[in-house]
C-alpha positions as a Markdown table, in Angstrom:
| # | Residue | x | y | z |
|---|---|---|---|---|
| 1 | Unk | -86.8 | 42.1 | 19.7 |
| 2 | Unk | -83.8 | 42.1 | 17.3 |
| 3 | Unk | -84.1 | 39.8 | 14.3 |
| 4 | Unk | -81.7 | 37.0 | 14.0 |
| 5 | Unk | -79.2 | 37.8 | 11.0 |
| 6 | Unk | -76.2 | 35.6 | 9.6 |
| 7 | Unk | -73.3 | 36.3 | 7.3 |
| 8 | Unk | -71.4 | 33.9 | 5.1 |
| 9 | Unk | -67.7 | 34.9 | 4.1 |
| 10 | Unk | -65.7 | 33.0 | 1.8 |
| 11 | Unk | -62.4 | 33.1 | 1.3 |
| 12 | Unk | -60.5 | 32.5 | -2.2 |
| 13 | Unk | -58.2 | 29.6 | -2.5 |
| 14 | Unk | -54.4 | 31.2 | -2.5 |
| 15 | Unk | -50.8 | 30.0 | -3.4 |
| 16 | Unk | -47.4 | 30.1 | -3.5 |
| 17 | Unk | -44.0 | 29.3 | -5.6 |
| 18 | Unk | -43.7 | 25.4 | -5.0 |
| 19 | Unk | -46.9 | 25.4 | -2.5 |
| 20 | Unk | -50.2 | 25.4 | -3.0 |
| 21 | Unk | -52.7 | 26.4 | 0.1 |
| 22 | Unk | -56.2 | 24.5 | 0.4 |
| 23 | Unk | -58.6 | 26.0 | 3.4 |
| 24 | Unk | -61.1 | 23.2 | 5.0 |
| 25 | Unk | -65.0 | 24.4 | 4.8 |
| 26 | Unk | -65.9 | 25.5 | 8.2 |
| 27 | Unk | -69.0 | 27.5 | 9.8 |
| 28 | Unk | -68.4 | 29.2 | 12.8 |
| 29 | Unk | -71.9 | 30.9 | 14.0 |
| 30 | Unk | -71.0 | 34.0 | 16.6 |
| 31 | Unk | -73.8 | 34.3 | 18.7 |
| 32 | Unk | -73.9 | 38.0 | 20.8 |
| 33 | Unk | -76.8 | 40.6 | 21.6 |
| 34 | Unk | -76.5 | 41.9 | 17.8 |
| 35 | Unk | -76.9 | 40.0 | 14.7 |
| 36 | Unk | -75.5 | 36.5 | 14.6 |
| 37 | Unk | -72.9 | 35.8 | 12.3 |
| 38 | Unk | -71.5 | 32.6 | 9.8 |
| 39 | Unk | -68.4 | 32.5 | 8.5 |
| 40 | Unk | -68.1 | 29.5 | 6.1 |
| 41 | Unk | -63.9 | 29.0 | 4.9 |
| 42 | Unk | -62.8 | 26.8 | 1.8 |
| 43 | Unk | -60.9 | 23.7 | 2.5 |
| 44 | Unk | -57.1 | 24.3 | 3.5 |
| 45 | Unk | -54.4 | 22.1 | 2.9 |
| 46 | Unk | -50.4 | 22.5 | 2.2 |
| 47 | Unk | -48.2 | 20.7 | -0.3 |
| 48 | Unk | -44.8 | 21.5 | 0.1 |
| 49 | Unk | -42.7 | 20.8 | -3.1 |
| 50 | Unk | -39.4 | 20.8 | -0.6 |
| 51 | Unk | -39.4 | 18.5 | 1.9 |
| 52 | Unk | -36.2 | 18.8 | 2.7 |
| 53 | Unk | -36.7 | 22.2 | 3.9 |
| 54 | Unk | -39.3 | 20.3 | 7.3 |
| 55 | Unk | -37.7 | 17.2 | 7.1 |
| 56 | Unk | -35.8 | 16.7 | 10.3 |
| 57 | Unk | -32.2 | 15.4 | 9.3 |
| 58 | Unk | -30.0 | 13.5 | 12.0 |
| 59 | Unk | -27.0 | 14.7 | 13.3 |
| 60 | Unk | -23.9 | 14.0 | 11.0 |
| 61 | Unk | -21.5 | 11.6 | 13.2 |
| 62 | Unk | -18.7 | 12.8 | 15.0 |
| 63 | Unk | -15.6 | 12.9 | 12.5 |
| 64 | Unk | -13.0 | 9.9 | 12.6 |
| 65 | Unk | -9.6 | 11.2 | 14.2 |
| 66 | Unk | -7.3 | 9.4 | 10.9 |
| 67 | Unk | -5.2 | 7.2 | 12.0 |
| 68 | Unk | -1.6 | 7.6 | 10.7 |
| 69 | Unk | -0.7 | 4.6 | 7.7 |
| 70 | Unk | 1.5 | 2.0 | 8.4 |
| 71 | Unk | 4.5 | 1.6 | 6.4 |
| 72 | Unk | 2.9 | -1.1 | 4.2 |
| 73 | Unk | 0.0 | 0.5 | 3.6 |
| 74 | Unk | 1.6 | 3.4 | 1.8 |
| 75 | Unk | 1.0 | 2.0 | -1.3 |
| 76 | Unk | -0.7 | -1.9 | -2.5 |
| 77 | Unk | 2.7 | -4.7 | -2.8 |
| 78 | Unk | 4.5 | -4.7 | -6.2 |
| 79 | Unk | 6.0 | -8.1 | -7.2 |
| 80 | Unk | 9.1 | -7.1 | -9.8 |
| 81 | Unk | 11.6 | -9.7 | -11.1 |
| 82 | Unk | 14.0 | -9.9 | -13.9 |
| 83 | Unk | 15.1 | -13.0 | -15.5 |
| 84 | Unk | 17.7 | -14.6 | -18.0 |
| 85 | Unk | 17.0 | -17.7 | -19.9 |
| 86 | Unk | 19.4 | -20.2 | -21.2 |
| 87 | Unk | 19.8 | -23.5 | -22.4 |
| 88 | Unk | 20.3 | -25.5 | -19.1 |
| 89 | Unk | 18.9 | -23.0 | -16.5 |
| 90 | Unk | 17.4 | -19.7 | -15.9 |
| 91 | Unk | 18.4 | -17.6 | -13.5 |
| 92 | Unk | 15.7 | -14.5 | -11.8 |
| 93 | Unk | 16.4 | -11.8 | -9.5 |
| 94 | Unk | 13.7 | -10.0 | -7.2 |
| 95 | Unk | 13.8 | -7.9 | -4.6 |
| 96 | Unk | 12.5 | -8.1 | -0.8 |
| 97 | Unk | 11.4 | -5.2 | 0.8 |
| 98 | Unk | 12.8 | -4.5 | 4.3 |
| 99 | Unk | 10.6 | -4.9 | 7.5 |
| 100 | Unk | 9.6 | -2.2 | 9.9 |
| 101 | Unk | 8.7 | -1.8 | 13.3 |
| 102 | Unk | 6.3 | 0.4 | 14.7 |
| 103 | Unk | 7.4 | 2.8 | 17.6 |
| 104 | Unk | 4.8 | 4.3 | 20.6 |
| 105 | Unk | 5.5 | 7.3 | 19.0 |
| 106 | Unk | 3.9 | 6.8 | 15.7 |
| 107 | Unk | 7.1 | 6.3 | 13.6 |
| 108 | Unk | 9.1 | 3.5 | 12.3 |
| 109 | Unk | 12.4 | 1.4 | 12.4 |
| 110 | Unk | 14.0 | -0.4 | 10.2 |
| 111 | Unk | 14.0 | -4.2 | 11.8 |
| 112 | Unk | 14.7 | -6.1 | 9.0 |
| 113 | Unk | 17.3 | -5.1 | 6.1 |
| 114 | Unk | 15.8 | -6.2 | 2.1 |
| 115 | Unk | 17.6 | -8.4 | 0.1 |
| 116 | Unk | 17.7 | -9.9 | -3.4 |
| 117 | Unk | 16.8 | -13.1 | -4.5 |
| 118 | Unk | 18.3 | -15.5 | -7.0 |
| 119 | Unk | 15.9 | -18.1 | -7.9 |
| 120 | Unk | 17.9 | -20.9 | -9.6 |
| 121 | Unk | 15.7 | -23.6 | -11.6 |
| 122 | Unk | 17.4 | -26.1 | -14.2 |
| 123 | Unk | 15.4 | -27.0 | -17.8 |
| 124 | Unk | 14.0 | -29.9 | -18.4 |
| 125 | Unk | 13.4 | -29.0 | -22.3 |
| 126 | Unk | 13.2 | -26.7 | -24.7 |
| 127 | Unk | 12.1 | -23.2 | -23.1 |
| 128 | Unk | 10.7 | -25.3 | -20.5 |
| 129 | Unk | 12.0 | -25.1 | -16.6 |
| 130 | Unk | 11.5 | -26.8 | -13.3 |
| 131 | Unk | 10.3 | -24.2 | -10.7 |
| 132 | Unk | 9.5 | -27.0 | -8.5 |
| 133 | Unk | 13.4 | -28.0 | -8.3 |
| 134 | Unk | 14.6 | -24.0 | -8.2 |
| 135 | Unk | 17.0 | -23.1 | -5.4 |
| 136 | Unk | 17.0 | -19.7 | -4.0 |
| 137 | Unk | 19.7 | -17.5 | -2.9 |
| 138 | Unk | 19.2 | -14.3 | -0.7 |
| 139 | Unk | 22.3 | -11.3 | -1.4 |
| 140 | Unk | 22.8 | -9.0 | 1.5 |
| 141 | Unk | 23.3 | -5.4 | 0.5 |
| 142 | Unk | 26.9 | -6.5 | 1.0 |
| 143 | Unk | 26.9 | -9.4 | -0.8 |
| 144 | Unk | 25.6 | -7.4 | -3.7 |
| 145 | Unk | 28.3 | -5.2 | -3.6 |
| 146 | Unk | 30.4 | -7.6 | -4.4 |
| 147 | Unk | 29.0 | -8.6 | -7.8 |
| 148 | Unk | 29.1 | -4.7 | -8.5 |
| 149 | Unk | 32.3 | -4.6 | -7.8 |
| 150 | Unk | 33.4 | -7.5 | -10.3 |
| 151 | Unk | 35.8 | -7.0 | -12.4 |
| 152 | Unk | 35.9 | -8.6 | -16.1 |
| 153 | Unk | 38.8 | -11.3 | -14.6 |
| 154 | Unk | 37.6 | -11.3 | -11.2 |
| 155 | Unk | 35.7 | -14.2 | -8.9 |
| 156 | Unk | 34.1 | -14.4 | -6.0 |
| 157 | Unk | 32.0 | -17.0 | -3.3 |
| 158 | Unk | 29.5 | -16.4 | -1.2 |
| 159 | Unk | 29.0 | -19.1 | 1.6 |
| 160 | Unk | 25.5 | -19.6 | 3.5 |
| 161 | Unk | 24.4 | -21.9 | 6.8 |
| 162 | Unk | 21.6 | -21.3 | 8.0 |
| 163 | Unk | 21.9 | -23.1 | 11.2 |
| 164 | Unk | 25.7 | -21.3 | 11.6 |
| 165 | Unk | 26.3 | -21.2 | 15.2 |
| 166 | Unk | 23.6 | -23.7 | 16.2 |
| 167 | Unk | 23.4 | -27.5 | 16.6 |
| 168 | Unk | 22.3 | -28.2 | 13.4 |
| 169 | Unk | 25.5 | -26.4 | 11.6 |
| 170 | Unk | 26.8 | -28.1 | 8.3 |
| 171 | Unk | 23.7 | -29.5 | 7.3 |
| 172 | Unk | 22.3 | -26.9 | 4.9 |
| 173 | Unk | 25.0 | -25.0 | 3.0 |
| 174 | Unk | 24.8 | -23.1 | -0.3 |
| 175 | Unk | 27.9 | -21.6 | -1.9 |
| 176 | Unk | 27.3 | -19.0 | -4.5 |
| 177 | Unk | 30.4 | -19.1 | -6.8 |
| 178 | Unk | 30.8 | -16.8 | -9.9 |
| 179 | Unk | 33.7 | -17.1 | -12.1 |
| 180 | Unk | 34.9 | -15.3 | -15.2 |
| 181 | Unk | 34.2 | -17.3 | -18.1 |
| 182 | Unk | 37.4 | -18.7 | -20.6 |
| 183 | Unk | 36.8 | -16.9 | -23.7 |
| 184 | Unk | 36.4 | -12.9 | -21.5 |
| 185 | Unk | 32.1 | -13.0 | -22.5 |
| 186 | Unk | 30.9 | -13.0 | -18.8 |
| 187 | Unk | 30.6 | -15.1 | -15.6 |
| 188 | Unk | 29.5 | -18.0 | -14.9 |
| 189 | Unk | 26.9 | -18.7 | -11.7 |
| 190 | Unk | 27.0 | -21.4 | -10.2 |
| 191 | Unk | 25.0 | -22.2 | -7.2 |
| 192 | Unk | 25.8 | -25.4 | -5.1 |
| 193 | Unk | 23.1 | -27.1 | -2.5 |
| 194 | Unk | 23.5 | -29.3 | 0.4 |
| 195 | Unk | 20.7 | -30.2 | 2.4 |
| 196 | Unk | 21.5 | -33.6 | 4.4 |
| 197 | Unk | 17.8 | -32.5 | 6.7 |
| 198 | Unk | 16.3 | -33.4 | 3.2 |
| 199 | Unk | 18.8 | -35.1 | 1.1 |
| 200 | Unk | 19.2 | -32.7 | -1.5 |
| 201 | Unk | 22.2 | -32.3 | -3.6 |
| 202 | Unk | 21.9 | -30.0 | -6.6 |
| 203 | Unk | 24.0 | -27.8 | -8.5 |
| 204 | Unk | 22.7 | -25.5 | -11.1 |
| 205 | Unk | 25.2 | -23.4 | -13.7 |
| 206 | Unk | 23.9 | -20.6 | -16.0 |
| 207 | Unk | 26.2 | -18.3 | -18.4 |
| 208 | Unk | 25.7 | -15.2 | -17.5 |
| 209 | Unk | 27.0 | -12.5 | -20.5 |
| 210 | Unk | 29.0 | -9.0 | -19.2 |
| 211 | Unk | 25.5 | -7.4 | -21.0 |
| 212 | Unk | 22.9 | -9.4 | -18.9 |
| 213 | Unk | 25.1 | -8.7 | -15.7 |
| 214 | Unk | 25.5 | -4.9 | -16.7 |
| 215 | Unk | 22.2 | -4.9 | -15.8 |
| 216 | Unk | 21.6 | -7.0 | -13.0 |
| 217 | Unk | 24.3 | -4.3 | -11.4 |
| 218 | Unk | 22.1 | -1.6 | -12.6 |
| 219 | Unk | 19.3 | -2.9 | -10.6 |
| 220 | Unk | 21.5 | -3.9 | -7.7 |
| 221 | Unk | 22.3 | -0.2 | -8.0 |
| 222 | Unk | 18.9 | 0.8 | -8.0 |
| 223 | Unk | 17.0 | -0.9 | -5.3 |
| 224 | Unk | 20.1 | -0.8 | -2.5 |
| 225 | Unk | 18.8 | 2.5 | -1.0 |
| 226 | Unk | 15.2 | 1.2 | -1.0 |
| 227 | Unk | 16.3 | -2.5 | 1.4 |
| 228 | Unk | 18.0 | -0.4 | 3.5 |
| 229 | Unk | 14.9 | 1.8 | 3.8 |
| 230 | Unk | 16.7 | 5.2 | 2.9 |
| 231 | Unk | 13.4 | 5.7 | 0.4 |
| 232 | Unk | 10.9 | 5.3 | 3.2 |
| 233 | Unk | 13.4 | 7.9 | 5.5 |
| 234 | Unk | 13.0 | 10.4 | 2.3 |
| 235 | Unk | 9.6 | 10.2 | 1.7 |
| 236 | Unk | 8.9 | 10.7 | 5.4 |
| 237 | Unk | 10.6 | 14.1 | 5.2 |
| 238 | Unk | 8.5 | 17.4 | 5.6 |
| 239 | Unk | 9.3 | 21.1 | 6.4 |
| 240 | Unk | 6.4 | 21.4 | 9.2 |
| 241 | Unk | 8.3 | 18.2 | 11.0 |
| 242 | Unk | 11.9 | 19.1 | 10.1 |
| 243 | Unk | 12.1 | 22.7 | 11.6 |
| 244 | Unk | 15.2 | 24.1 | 12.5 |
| 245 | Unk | 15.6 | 23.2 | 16.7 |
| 246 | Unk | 18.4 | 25.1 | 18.7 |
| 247 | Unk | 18.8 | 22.4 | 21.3 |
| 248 | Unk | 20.1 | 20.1 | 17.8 |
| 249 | Unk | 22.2 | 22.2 | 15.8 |
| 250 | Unk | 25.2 | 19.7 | 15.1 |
| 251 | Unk | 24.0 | 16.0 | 15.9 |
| 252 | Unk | 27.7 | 15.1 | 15.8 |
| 253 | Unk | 28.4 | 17.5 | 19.5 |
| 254 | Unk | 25.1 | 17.8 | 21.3 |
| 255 | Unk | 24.6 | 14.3 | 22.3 |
């Protein structure tokens, strides 16, 4: 009869870079015709110093298709304005941007020209103005043009109605006159209002030197291209969009 035998193997605790391996004390007896054996293991266990490397991460979401800027949100609004003070008024001008359209195609139209305002308000003291009594006047890109072109003896008046054309026609007007002054030093503005709707009646006059209106011209000069939109057109321009097409040679032939 063969003697019953056991064996007992132990294994050494073992690691790794960044792991460490601990083996669970188990006996596992082998019974067969021979001798029977036992085979005791340490405690096993696993710390991984990198989770990220088992961690299941989800799916990164599909990517946006970006979605081409509208005109406006090129770049955050700017409010600019330049003024000149004097005794009995003060006179500001500031520009407003032109108005776009956007097209099925993606691009953009012009719908609205710019234009520059002249805020008008009279003093009621010493450096001290009403803004609640100010009158504005909006200049055309035209209109404009003709303060540029003004010589040191020259004149001219603008005429507006809002309601031109309309039933209520004559009972709003303002009449932007400028006038050289008597001793050769400048113009004089002079804005006159009419509103019967609200019983106004107000005109405002302000000196304005051939200094102070050297540079309102120089800013008139300025900022023309940008009310008509012309900036917005040049900006817009790029070499993989503008590539040389047969079909359109000569835009002035091949209509």
């Amino acid at each position: 009869m063969l003697q019953t035998q056991s064996y007992t193997i132990t294994t050494k605790p073992f690691s790794v870079s960044n792991h460490s391996f601990t083996t669970p004390i188990k006996s596992i007896p082998l019974r067969h015709a021979g001798p029977t054996f036992s085979i005791s293991l340490p405690q096993f266990s696993v710390t991984c110093h990198h989770p990220q490397l088992f961690q299941q991460k989800p799916f990164p979401p599909p990517p946006q298709r970006p979605q081409p800027p509208s005109v406006g949100e090129l770049t955050p609004r700017v409010f600019v304005g330049h003024s000149v003070y004097k005794g009995k008024a003060v006179l500001t001008v500031s520009p407003r941007a032109p108005e776009f359209t956007s097209m099925e195609s993606g691009s953009f139209k012009i719908s609205r020209e710019g234009c520059m305002l002249l805020q008008f308000a009279p003093a009621v003291g010493v450096h001290q103005y009403d803004w609640n009594r100010k009158q504005v006047f909006s200049l055309s890109v035209n209109e404009m043009g003709s303060l540029i072109s003004l010589g040191a003896k020259d004149s001219c008046e603008i005429f507006h109605d809002p309601f031109i054309g309309k039933g209520d026609e004559g009972k709003v007007r303002k009449v932007l006159k400028v006038e050289p002054l008597q001793d050769g030093s400048g113009h004089m503005f002079n804005l006159s209002v009419q509103n019967k709707i609200e019983n106004i009646n107000e005109s405002i006059f302000i000196p304005v030197t051939k200094a102070e209106l050297a540079v309102f011209n120089s800013l008139f000069h300025f900022i023309m291209p940008c009310l008509l939109g012309w900036n917005a057109f040049g900006s817009s321009i790029k070499p993989e969009v503008y590539t040389a097409n047969p079909k359109h040679e000569d835009y002035e032939w091949n209509r």
